[in-house]
C-alpha positions in Angstrom: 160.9 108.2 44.7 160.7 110.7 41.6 159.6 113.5 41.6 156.7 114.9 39.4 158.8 117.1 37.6 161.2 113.9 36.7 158.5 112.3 34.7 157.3 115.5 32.7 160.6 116.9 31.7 162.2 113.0 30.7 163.3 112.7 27.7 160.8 110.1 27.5 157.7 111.7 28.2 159.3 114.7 25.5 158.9 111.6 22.7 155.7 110.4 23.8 154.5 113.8 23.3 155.7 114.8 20.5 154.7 111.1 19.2 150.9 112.4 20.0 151.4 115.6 18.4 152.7 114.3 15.0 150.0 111.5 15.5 147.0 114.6 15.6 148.8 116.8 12.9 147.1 114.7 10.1 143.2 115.6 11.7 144.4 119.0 12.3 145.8 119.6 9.0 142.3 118.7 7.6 140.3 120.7 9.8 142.7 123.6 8.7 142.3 122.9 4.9 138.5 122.6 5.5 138.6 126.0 6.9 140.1 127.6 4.2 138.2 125.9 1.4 134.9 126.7 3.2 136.3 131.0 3.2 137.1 130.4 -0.8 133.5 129.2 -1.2 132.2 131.8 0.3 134.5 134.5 -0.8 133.6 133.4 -4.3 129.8 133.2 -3.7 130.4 137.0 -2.8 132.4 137.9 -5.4 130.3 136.4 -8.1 127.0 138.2 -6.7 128.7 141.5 -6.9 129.8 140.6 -10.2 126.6 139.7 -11.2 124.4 142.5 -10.0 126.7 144.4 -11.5 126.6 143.3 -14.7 122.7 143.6 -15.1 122.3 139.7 -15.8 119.5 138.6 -13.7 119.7 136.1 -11.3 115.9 134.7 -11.3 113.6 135.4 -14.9 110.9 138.0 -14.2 107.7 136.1 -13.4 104.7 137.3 -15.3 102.7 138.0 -12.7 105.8 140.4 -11.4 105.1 144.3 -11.3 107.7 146.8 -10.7 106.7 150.4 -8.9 108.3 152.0 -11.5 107.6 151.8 -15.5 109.1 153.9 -18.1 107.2 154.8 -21.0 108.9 155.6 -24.2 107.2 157.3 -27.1 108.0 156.0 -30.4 106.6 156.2 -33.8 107.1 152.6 -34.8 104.2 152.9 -37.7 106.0 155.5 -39.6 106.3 159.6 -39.7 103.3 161.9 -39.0 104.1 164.0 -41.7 106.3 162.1 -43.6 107.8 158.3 -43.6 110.8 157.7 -41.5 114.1 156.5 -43.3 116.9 154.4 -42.9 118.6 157.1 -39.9 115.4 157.4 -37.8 114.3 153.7 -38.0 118.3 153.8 -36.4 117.6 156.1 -34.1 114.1 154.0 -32.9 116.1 151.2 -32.5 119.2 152.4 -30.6 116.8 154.5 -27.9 114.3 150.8 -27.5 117.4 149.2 -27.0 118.9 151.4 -24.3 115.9 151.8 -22.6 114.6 147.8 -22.8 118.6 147.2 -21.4 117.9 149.8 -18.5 114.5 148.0 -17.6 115.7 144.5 -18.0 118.6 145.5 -15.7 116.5 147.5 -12.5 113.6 144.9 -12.7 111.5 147.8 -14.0 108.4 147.6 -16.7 108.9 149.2 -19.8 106.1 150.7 -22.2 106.7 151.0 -25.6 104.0 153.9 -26.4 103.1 154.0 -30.5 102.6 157.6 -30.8 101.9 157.4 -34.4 99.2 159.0 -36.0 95.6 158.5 -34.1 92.5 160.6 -34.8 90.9 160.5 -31.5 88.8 163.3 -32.7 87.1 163.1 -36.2 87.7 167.3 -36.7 90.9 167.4 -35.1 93.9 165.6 -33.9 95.5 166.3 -30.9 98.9 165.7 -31.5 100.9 167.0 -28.5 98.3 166.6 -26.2 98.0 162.9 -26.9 101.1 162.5 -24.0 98.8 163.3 -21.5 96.3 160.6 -22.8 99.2 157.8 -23.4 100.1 158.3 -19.8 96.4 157.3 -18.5 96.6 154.7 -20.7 99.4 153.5 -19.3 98.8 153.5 -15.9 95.5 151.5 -16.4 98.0 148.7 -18.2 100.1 148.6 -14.9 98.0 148.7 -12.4 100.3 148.2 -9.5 102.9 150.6 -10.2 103.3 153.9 -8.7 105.4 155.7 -10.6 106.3 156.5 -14.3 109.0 158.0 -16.1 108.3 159.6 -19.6 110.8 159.7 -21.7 111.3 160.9 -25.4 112.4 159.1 -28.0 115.4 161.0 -28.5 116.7 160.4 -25.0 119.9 158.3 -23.7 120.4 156.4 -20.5 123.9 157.5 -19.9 124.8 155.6 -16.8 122.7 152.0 -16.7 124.1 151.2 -13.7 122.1 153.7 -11.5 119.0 153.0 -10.3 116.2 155.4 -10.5 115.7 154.9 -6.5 119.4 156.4 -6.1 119.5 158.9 -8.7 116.1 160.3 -7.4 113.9 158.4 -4.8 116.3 157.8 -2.0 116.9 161.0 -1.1 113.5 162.7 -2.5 113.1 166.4 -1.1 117.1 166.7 -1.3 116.7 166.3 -5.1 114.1 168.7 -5.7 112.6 172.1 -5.0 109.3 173.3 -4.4 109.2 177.1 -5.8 111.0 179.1 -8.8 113.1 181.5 -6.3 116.5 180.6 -7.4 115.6 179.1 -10.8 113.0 180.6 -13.2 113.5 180.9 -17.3 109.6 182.0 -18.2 109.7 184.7 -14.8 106.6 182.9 -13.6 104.8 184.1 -10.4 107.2 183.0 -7.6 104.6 182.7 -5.2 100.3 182.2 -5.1 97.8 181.6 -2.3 96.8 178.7 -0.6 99.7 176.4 -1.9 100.4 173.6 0.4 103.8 172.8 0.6 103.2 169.2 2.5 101.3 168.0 -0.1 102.9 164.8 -1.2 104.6 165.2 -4.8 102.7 163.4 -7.6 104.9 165.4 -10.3 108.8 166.0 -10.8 109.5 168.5 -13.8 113.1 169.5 -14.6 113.4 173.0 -16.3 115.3 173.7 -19.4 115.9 177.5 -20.5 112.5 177.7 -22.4 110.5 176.8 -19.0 108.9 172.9 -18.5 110.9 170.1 -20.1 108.4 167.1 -20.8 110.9 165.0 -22.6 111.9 163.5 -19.3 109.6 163.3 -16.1 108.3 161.5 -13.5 104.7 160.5 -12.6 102.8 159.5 -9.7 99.4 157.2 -9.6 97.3 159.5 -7.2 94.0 160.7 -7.0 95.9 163.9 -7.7 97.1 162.6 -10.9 93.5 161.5 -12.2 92.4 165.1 -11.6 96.0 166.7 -13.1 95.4 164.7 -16.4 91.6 165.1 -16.8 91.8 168.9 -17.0 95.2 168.7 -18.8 93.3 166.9 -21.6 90.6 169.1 -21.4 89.0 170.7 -25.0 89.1 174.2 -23.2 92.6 173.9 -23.2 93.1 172.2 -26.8 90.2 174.1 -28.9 90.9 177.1 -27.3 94.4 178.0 -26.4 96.6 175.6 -29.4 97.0 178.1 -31.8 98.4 180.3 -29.0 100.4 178.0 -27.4 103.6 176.7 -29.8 104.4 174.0 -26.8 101.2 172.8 -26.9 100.9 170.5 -23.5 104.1 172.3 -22.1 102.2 175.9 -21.8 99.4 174.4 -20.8 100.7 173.0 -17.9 102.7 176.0 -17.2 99.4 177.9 -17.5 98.0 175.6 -14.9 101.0 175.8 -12.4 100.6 179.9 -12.8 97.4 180.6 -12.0 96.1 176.9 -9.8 97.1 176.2 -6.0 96.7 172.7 -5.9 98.8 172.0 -9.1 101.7 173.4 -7.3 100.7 171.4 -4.1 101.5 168.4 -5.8 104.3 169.6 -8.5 108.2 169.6 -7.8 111.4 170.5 -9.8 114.2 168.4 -9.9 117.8 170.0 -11.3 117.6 169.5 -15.0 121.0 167.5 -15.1 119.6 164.7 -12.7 117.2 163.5 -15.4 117.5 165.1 -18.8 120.7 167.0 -19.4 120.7 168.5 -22.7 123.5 168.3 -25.5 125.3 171.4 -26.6 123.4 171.8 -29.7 120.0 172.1 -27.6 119.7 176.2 -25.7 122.5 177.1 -27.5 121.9 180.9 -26.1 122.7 179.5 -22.9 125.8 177.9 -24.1 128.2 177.0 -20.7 125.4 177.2 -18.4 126.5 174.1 -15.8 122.9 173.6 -14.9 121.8 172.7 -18.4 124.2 171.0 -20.5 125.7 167.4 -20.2 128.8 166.7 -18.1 130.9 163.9 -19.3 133.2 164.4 -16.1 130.7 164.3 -13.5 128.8 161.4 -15.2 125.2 162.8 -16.0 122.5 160.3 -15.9 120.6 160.6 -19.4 120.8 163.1 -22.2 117.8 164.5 -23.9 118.8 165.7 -27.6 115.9 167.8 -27.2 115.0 169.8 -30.8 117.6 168.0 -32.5 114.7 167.1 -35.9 114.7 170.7 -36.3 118.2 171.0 -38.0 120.4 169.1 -35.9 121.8 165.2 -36.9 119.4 163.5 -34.2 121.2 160.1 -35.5 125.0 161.6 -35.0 123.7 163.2 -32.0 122.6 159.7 -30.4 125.4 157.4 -32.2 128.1 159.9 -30.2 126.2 159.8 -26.8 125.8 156.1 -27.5 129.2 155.7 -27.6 130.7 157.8 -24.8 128.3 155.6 -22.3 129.5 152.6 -23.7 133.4 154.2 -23.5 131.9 155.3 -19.7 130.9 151.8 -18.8 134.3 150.0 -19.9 136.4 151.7 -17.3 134.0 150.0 -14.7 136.2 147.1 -12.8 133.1 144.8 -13.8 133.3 145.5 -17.4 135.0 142.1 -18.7 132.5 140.0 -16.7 129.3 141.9 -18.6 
């Protein structure tokens, strides 16, 4: 009799394998092919999300009903000058700073007020024309009812990198990105320390500094209870009737008067480094001319620009049309750039 072994390794039993092999490569071949085009799909899928979400093109239109936690109000003058009527370089200007700003909001999912700050006489003796911020704000927040925070921002500011989220370049890392007291930086020498400040109190207002003291071309807002007792004083006519004459900042010193001399303004008040929200251009504190903490840092990629002062003798369209440009120049050496 044969063996076992005789009828596995016969060259006959070899064929017939090798018969049932080349017989199964076909349904093998497929499942293979399958495979692969199943990984391209998916690779693909991935790759065009990332492409995507960076790009800022929304994947699903913002329902109407849709609020954002975060809205940025922008102060315009769409009516026309104060004093005078705009021309053909500040109607520019409007448009350039809308733009940027509707782009950033479109892009985050965030609300965007467009604030008139035109003439209003609120008051038939006297118009309030700084303090009106303050008033805009509450205004504001009663129109978005569900958001919690807000981001004032000048006209005369630039979104530098659109690409950054406000929850990255601030929110995500909070207490890391801001301070609480004036030890280390403190332009106006205000008192460093007063009683009863509570340091736990939960932050309702981020300030940067500039070298004159508050900067309120570019801050952040919270909805509180704090907030509705921050802005009723702020707006108060013991501050406005009695103090604007003295005060050439207007809404500015009367804040900083506030956050001298009142505990629980600084319980709820923190600084944020001024290059994280509103880096200034060269032609802004020129006295501090060089001072890394102040001025806008092409290199490291600074998040907006304020051309703070720039109507008082500077070219606040050239000023806007260069920063303008060097974000747009900034953006192109993105990998994602040809697919925007």
């Amino acid at each position: 009799m044969k063996d076992k072994d005789d009828y596995l390794y016969s060259p006959a039993s070899r064929t017939s394998r090798v018969l049932s092999r080349l017989r199964r490569l076909p349904t093998r071949l497929r499942q293979l092919m399958l495979r692969r085009r199943i990984l391209s799909l998916i690779l693909f899928v991935v790759l065009c999300c990332t492409i995507v979400a960076n790009s800022g093109v929304r994947l699903l239109p913002r329902m109407p009903w849709a609020s954002s936690k975060f809205v940025i109000i922008l102060a315009v003058n769409q009516g026309g000058g104060v004093m005078e009527w705009k021309g053909p370089t500040e109607w520019a200007v409007e448009r350039t700073s809308i733009a940027n700003k509707r782009a950033y909001a479109d892009r985050h999912g965030y609300d965007l007020a467009i604030q008139d700050m035109s003439i209003k006489k609120r008051y038939a003796h006297e118009w309030r024309e700084s303090w009106e911020k303050v008033d805009v704000i509450r205004q504001t927040m009663k129109q978005y009812p569900k958001a919690e925070w807000f981001w004032w921002l000048d006209l005369h500011t630039y979104i530098m990198e659109p690409s950054i989220s406000l929850e990255k370049q601030v929110f995500n890392r909070l207490e890391n990105n801001t301070y609480r007291n004036l030890e280390d930086y403190n332009p106006l020498k205000l008192p460093v320390e007063i009683p009863f400040v509570d340091n736990t109190h939960p932050i309702n207002l981020i300030v940067p500094q500039d070298c004159g003291g508050f900067n309120l071309g570019s801050f952040l807002i919270r909805r509180s209870e704090w907030t509705d007792f921050l802005l009723d004083i702020w707006w108060d006519p013991v501050f406005y009737e009695q103090r604007h004459m003295q005060w050439e900042h207007k809404e500015q010193d009367a804040l900083e008067h506030m956050y001298s001399n009142q505990a629980w303004l600084r319980s709820g008040t923190a600084f944020i480094p001024q290059r994280l929200i509103n880096a200034f251009p060269e032609g802004a504190c020129s006295e501090w001319r060089g001072d890394k903490r102040i001025f806008y840092n092409q290199d490291e990629r600074d998040f907006v620009v304020n051309m703070a002062g720039c109507e008082w003798g500077r070219d606040c369209f050239g000023e806007m049309e260069h920063f303008r440009k060097i974000s747009a120049s900034l953006q192109k050496k993105s990998w994602w750039w040809p697919f925007k």
